[in-house]
C-alpha positions in Angstrom: -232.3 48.4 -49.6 -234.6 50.5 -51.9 -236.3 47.3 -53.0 -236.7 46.1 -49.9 -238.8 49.2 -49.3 -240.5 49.6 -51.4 -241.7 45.9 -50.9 -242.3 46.8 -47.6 -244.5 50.5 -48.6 -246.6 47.9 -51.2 -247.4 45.3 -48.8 -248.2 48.2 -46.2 -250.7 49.8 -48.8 -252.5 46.2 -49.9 -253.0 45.6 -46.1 -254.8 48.7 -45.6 -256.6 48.4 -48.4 -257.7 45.0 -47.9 -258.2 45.7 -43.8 -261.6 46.0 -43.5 -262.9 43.7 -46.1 -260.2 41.2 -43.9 -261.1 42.2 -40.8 -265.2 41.0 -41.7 -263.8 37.8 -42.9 -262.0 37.1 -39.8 -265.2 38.0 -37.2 -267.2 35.7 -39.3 -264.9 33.1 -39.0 -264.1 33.7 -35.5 -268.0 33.0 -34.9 -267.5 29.9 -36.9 -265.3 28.3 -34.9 -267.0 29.2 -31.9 -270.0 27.0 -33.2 -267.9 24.6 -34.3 -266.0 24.4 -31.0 -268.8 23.7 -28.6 -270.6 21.2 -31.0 -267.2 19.2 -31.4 -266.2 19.2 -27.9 -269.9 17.1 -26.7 -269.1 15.2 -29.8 -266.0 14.2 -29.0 -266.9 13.4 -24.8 -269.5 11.5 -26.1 -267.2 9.6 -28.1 -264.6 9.4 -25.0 -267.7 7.9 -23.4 -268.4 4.9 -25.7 -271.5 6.7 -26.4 -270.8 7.1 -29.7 -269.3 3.5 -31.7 -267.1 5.3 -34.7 -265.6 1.9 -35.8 -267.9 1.3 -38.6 -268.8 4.7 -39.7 -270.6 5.9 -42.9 -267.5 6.3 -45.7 -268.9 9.3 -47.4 -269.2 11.1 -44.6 -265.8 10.8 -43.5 -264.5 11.5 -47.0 -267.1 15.0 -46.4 -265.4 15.9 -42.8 -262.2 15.0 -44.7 -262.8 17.9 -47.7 -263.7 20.3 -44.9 -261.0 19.9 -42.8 -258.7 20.3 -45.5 -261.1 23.6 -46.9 -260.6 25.2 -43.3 -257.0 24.6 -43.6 -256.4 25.8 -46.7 -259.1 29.2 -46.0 -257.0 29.7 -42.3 -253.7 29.9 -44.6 -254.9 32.2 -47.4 -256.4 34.8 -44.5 -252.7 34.3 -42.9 -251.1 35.4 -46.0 -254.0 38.4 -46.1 -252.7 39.4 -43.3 -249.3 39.9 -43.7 -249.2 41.6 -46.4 -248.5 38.6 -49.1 -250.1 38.6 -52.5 -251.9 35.3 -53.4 -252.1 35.8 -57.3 -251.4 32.2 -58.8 -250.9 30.8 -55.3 -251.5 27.1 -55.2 -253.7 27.9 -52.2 -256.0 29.8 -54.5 -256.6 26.7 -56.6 -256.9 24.4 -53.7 -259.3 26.5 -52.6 -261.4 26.6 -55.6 -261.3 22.8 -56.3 -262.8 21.8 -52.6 -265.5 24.0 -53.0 -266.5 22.7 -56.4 -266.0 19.0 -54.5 -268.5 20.1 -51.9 -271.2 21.8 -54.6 -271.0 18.7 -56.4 -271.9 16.7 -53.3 -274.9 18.6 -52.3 -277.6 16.2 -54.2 -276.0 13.0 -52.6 -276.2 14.9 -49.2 -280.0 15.1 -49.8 -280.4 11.7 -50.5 -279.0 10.3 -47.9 -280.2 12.6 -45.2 -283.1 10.7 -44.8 -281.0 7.5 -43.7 -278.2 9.3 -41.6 -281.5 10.6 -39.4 -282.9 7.5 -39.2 -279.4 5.8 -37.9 -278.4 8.2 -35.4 -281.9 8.3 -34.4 -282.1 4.5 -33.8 -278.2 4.7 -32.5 -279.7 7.1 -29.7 -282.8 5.6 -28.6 -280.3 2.3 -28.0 -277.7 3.8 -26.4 -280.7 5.7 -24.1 -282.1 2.6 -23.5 -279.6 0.5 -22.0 -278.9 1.1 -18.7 -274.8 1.1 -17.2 -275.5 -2.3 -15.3 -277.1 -3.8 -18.5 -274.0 -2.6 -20.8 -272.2 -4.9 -18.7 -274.1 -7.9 -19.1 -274.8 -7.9 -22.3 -271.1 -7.2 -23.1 -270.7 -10.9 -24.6 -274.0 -11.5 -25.6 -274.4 -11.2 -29.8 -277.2 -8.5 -30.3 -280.1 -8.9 -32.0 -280.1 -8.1 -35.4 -282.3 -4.6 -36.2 -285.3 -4.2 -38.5 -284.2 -3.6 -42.0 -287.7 -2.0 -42.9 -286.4 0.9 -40.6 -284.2 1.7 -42.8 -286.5 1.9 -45.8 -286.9 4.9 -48.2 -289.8 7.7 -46.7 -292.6 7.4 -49.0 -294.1 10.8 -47.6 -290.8 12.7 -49.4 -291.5 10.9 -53.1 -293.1 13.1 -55.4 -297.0 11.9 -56.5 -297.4 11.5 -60.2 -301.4 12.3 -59.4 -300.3 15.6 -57.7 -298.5 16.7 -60.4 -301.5 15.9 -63.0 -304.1 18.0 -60.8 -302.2 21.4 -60.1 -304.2 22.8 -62.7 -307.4 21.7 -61.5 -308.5 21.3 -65.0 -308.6 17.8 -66.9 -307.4 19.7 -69.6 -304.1 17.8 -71.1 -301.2 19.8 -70.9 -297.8 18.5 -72.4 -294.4 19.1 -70.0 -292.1 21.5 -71.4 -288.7 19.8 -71.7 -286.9 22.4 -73.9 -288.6 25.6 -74.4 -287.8 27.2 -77.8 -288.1 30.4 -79.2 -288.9 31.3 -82.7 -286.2 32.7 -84.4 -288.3 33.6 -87.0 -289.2 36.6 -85.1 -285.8 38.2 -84.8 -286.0 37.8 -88.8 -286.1 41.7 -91.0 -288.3 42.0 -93.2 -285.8 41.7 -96.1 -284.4 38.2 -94.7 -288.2 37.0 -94.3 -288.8 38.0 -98.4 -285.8 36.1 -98.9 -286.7 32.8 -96.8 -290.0 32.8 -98.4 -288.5 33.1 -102.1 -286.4 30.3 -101.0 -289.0 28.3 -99.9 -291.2 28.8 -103.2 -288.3 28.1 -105.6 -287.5 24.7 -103.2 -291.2 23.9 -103.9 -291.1 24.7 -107.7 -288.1 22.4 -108.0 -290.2 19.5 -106.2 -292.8 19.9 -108.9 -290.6 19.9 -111.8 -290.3 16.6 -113.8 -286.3 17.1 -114.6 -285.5 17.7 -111.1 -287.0 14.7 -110.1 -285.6 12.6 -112.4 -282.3 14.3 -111.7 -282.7 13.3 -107.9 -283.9 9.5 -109.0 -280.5 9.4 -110.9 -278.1 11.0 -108.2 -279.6 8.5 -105.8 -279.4 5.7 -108.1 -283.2 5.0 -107.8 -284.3 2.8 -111.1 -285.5 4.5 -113.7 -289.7 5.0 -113.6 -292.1 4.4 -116.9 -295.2 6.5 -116.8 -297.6 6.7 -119.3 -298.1 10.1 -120.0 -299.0 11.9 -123.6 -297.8 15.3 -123.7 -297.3 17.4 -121.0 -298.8 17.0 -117.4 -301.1 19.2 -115.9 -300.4 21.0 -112.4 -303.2 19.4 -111.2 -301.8 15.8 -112.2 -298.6 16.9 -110.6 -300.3 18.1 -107.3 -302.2 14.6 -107.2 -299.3 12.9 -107.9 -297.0 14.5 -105.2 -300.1 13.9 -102.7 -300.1 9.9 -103.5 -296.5 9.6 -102.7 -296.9 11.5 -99.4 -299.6 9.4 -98.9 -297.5 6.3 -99.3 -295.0 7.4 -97.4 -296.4 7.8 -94.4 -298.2 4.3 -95.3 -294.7 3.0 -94.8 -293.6 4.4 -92.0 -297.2 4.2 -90.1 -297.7 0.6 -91.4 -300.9 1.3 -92.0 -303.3 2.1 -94.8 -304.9 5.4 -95.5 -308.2 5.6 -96.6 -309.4 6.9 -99.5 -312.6 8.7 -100.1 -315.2 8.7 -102.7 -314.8 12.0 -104.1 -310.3 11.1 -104.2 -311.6 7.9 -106.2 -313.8 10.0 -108.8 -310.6 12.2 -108.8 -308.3 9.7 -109.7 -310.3 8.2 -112.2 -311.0 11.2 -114.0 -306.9 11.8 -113.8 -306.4 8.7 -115.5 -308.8 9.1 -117.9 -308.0 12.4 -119.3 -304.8 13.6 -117.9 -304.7 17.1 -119.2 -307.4 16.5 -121.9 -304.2 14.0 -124.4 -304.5 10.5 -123.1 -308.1 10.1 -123.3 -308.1 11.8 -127.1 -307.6 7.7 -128.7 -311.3 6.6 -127.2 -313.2 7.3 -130.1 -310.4 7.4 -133.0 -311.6 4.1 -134.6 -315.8 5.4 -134.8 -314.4 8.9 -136.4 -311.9 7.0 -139.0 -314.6 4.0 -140.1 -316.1 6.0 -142.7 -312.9 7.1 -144.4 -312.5 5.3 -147.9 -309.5 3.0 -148.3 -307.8 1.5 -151.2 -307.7 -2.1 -151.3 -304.1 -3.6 -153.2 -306.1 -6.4 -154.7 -309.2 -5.4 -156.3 -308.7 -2.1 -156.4 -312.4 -1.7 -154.2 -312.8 0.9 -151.4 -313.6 -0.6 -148.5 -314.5 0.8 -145.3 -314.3 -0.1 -141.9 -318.2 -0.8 -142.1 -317.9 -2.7 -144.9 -316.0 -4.8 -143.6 -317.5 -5.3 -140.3 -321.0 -5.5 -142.8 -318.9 -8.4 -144.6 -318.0 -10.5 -141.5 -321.7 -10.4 -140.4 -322.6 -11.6 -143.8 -320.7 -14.9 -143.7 -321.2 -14.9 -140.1 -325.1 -15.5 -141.0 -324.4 -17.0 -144.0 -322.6 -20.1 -141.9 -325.4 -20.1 -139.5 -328.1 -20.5 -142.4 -325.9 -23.5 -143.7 -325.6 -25.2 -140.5 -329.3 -24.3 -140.0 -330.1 -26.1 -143.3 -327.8 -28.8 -143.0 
């Protein structure tokens, strides 16, 4: 008996509680139906009337009316147990509820698609039905009817969207890109501290590109072959700069499929690169005309020879041959 009321005191106190926000709920819906009352009752004696041919009807909006019915049924329940007094917490009516209205929410987009055709049939069903006189109906009862006009039917070409309207709301020719995903810079939300610490980051990342052992320890994890340059002593920073700016150049050769040009000033660059790369490579050029006048030791006749000498000697019996053929 005490459980019973004190069952009885709780549901007393959720009712009062819940009584006015109830009491809206059921004036709106008692307006509602009162709409939905008169609007149904001409349907349905215009239907009664063979005004209205529901044989071959439109199956999405029969699944619609079928959601609906089925949301009003389950909405009248949950305000019954309002009403009373019940509690609804983890009631399968709750869930119902929620899963038609996410059906209908979903639905809304093909509703505006085809609204253009559901006009344009019932408007064409009335104007028929208008038409036709009682006496006529009669008549024509077992005569086949003329097929309608397809193009009636037809998408409205003054609801599509114009690409050239779109392109002159500015009223500027001034080329504007669409903004798909806008983005915001993270970089902004960044302290001071974490900023010092990208760009350190950055810097040693760069650093490590330039160096020689890290390349060639990035060639060898990738098992790219090994590369033979021609280099005498170490490589200036300028040589490396070049160099990393020819293979971004021929990279985006190969993915462009296309060759970049190269100026004149990047050709008197490159030569002079090649040439003396850091001052070492081109230090060879002139080692034979600063050596010819150094005094060798011949092993056979003990003479000291030079290398103009020798290059005297070969022009001597060079001449010497042509004065004998000469003669001869």
């Amino acid at each position: 008996m005490e459980d019973a009321t004190i069952s009885n005191a709780s549901s007393e106190d959720r009712v009062k509680a819940e009584a006015p926000q109830l009491a809206a709920v059921l004036k709106e819906m008692k307006e509602g139906l009162d709409t939905v009352r008169i609007k149904v009752q001409a349907l349905t004696a215009k239907v009664k009337s063979n005004n209205y041919p529901t044989v071959e009807g439109i199956s999405y909006l029969e699944a619609k009316h079928l959601l609906l019915l089925n949301y009003c049924q389950s909405l009248v329940y949950y305000l019954l147990r309002k009403a009373r007094g019940f509690s609804i917490n983890g009631h399968p009516v709750v869930q119902s509820l929620v899963e038609i209205r996410l059906f209908l929410e979903k639905i809304r987009p093909i509703d505006k698609k085809l609204q253009y055709q559901i006009e344009k049939l019932t408007k064409v069903t009335a104007s028929t039905t208008e038409n036709v006189q009682p006496g006529e109906k009669e008549s024509q009862a077992g005569v086949p009817q003329r097929t309608d006009d397809l193009l009636k039917y037809r998408p409205n070409p003054d609801m599509l969207v114009s690409k050239a309207d779109v392109t002159s709301k500015d009223g500027n020719d001034v080329y504007r890109p669409p903004k798909f995903a806008p983005t915001l810079m993270e970089e902004d939300k960044l302290s001071k501290q974490d900023k010092n610490a990208l760009r350190k980051e950055k810097n040693t990342l760069r650093q490590a590109r330039q160096s020689a052992f890290v390349r060639e320890l990035v060639d060898d994890l990738e098992g790219r072959p090994e590369e033979i340059v021609e280099s005498v002593g170490a490589e200036s920073l300028e040589l490396a700069r070049y160099r990393a700016k020819m293979e971004d150049r021929a990279r985006q050769e190969e993915e462009l499929f296309m060759r970049a040009p190269i100026t004149k000033k990047e050709k008197q660059r490159e030569k002079h690169l090649k040439k003396s790369r850091n001052g070492l490579l081109g230090l060879t050029d002139n080692f034979y005309d600063e050596i010819k006048t150094l005094p060798l030791e011949d092993e056979n006749d003990g003479q000291i020879p030079s290398f103009s000498s020798a290059r005297g000697g070969m022009g001597e019996r060079h001449k010497k041959r042509k004065s004998i053929g000469g003669g001869l």
